[in-house]
C-alpha positions in Angstrom: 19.7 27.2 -6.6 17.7 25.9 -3.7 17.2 22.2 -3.7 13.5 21.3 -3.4 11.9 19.7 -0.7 10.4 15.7 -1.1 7.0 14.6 -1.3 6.6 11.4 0.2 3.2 9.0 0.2 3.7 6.0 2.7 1.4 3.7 4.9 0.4 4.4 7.9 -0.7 0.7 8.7 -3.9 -0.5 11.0 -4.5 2.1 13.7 -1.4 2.4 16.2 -0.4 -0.9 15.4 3.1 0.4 14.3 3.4 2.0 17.6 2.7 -1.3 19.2 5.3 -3.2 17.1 2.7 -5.4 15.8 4.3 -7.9 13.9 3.0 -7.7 11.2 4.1 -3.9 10.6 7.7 -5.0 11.1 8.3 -3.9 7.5 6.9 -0.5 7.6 8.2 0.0 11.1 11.6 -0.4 9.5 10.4 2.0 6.1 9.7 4.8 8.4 12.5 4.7 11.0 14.9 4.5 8.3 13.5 7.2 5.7 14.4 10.6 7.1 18.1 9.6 6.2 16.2 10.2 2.8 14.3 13.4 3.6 17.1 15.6 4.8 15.8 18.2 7.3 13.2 19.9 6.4 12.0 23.4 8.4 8.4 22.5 8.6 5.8 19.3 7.6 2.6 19.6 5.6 0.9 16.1 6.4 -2.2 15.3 4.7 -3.8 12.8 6.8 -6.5 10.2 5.3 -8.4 10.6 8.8 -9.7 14.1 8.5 -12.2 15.6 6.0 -13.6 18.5 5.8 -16.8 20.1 3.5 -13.5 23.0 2.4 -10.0 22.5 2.3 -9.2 23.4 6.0 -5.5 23.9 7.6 -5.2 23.2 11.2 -4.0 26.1 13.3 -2.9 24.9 16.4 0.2 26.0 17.7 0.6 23.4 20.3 -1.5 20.6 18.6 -2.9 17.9 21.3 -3.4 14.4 20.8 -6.8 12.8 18.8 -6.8 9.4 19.2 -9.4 8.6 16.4 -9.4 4.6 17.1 -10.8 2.3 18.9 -10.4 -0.9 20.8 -6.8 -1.2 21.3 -4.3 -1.7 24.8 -4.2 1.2 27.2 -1.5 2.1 26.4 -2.3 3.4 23.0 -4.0 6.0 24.2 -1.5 7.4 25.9 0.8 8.5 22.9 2.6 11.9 22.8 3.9 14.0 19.9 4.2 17.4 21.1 5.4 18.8 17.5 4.8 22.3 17.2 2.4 23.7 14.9 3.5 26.8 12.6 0.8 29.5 12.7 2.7 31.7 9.6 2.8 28.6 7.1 -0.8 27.7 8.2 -1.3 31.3 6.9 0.7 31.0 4.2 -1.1 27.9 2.9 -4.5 28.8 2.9 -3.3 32.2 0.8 -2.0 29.6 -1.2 -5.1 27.9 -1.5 -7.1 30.9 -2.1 -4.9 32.5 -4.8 -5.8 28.9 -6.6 -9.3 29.9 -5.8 -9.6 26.5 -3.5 -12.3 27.4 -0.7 -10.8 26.7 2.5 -10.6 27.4 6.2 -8.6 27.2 9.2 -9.6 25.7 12.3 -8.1 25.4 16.2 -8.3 22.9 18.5 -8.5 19.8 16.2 -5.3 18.3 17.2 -2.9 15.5 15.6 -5.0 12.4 14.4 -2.9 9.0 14.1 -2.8 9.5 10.6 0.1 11.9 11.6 0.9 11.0 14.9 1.8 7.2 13.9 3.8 7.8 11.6 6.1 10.9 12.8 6.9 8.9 16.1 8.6 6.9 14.5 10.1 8.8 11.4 10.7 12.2 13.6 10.7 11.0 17.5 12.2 14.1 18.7 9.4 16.0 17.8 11.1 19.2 16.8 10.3 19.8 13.5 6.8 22.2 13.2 4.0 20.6 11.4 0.6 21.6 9.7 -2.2 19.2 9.0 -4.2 20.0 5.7 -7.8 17.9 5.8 -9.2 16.1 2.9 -12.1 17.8 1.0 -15.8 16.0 1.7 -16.6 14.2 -1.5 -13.5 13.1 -2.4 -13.3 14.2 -5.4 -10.2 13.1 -7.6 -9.6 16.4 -9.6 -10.2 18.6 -6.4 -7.2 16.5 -4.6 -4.8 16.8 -7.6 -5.0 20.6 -7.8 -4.9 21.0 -4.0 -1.4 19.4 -4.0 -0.9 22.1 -7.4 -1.2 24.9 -5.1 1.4 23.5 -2.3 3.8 23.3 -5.1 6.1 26.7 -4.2 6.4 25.2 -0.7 8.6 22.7 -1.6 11.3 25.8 -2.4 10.8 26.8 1.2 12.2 23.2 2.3 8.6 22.4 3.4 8.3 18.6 3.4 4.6 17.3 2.1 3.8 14.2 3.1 0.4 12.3 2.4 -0.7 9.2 5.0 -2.9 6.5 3.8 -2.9 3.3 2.9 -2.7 1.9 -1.4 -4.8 -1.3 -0.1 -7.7 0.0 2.1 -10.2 -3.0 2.2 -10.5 -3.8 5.9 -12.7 -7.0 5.1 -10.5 -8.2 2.9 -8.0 -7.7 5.1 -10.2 -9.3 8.3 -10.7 -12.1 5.8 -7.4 -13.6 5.8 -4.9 -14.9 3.3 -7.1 -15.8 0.3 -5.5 -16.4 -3.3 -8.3 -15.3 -4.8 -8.1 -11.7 -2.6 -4.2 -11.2 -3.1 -4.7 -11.7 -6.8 -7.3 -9.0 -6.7 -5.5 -6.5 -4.8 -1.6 -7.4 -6.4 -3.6 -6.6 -9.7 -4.9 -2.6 -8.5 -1.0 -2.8 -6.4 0.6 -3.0 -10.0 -1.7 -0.8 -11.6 -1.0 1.7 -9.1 3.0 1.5 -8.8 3.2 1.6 -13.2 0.7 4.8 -13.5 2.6 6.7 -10.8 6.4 5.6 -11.6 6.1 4.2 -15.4 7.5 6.3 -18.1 4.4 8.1 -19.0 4.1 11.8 -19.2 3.0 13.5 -16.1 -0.2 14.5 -18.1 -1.0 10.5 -18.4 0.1 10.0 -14.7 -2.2 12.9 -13.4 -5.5 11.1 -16.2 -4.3 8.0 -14.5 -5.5 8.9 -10.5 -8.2 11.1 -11.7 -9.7 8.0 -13.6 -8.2 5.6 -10.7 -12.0 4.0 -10.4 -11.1 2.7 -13.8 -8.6 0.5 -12.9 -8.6 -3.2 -12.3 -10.0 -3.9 -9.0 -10.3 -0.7 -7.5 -13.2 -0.7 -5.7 -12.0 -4.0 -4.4 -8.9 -2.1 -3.5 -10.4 1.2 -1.7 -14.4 0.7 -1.0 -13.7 4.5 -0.1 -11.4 6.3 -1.5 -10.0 8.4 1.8 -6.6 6.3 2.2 -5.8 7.0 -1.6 -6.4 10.6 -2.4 -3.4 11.7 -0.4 -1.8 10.4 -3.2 -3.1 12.9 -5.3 -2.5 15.6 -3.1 1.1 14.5 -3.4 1.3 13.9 -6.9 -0.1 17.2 -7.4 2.4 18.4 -5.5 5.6 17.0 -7.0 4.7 18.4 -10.5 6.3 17.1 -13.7 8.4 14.8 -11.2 8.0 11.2 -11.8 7.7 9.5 -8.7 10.3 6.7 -6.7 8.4 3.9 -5.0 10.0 3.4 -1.7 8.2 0.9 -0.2 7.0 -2.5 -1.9 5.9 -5.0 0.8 3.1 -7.0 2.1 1.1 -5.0 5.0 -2.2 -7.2 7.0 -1.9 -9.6 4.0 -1.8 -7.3 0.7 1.3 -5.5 -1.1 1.0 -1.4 -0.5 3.4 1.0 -1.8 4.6 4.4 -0.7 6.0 7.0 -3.3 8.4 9.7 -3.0 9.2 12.6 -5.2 12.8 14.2 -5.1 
């Protein structure tokens, strides 16, 4: 029997920051360059990118993706970035059947290109570039239940040694973060960091893990943690993904000031 493909959550840190071997992204830097020796080699990528949403579920089509270099306000050479990964125009097909036979609306779309939700990342986890890989957008609204059965209806790719991954961040307060090291701040957002990690890798049934992100608002801090929502609900996607699986946290370090997780399913 074929082993499955993982689903992996991880940071993506503060813009291309990573790229630019900020110190301060040592620590991920390191996460990412080393966890492909985790992954295997997959035949294509499914990334789920917190920097694109869409009114339906919408699968980009691109067969030669371009570069979208969705920040602002850093060195030159930031903007000069290539990942020329090839797109897969039969499993952008194949997911939005997927998605349709779920009865998710959705839509596919040319021309959008990698954004650095993606782009970061994959340099630096995949720097040859040869591995084909679809971006699936978030849905506008952000709603938690949507997110959870989108990743439900990616499930069977996982057979086809389809690698999900969602990019975002666990800690997405950019004033906090702006604000600097504050006790009272790092108490706040270890508090939602711990929350997080026990609901998505505790012993609870995967029923009680899926409540747990649908009802994340509910947990301590969380709007301290994620004024919006966009860097968390890949998450969902992914844990929608991985099933009955109970997830493996794989990173657990201190990122612009505040602890942030990534999760991986195997």
């Amino acid at each position: 029997m074929r082993q499955k493909a993982p689903v992996v959550y991880l940071p993506h840190g503060g813009g291309p920051l990573p790229l630019l071997r900020d110190p301060s992204h040592a620590e991920l830097v390191r996460f990412l360059e080393s966890l492909p020796s985790r992954l295997g080699q997959p035949q294509a990528i499914i990334m789920i990118s917190a920097h694109w949403e869409e009114p339906v579920a919408t699968v980009c089509r691109d067969e030669n993706p371009q570069m979208l270099f969705d920040y602002y306000g850093f060195p030159p050479e930031s903007y000069e970035y290539n990942y020329p990964a090839p797109g897969h125009r039969g499993l952008a097909d194949k997911l939005q059947a997927l998605l349709s036979d779920a009865g998710i609306p959705c839509s596919g779309v040319d021309g959008r290109g990698f954004d650095h939700g993606m782009f970061v990342p994959m340099m630096l986890m995949y720097p040859n570039a040869m591995i084909p890989c679809v971006q699936l957008s978030l849905v506008k609204g952000l709603d938690p239940l949507s997110h959870l059965q989108l990743g439900e209806a990616l499930q069977t790719l996982r057979e086809e040694n389809v690698l999900i991954i969602g990019s975002g961040m666990s800690f997405h307060n950019l004033r906090a973060i702006s604000s600097g090291n504050h006790k009272q701040l790092t108490t706040a957002s270890d508090e939602f960091h711990y929350w997080l990690t026990d609901s998505v890798c505790g012993e609870g049934t995967p029923e009680a893990r899926k409540s747990a992100l649908q009802g994340w608002e509910q947990a301590p801090w969380a709007r301290f943690a994620h004024p919006r929502e966009e860097h968390l609900l890949p998450l969902h996607v992914c844990l929608g993904a991985a099933g009955h699986e109970k997830a493996e946290l794989l990173f657990n370090s201190p990122l612009m000031g505040h602890k942030v997780a990534g999760f991986g399913w195997f």
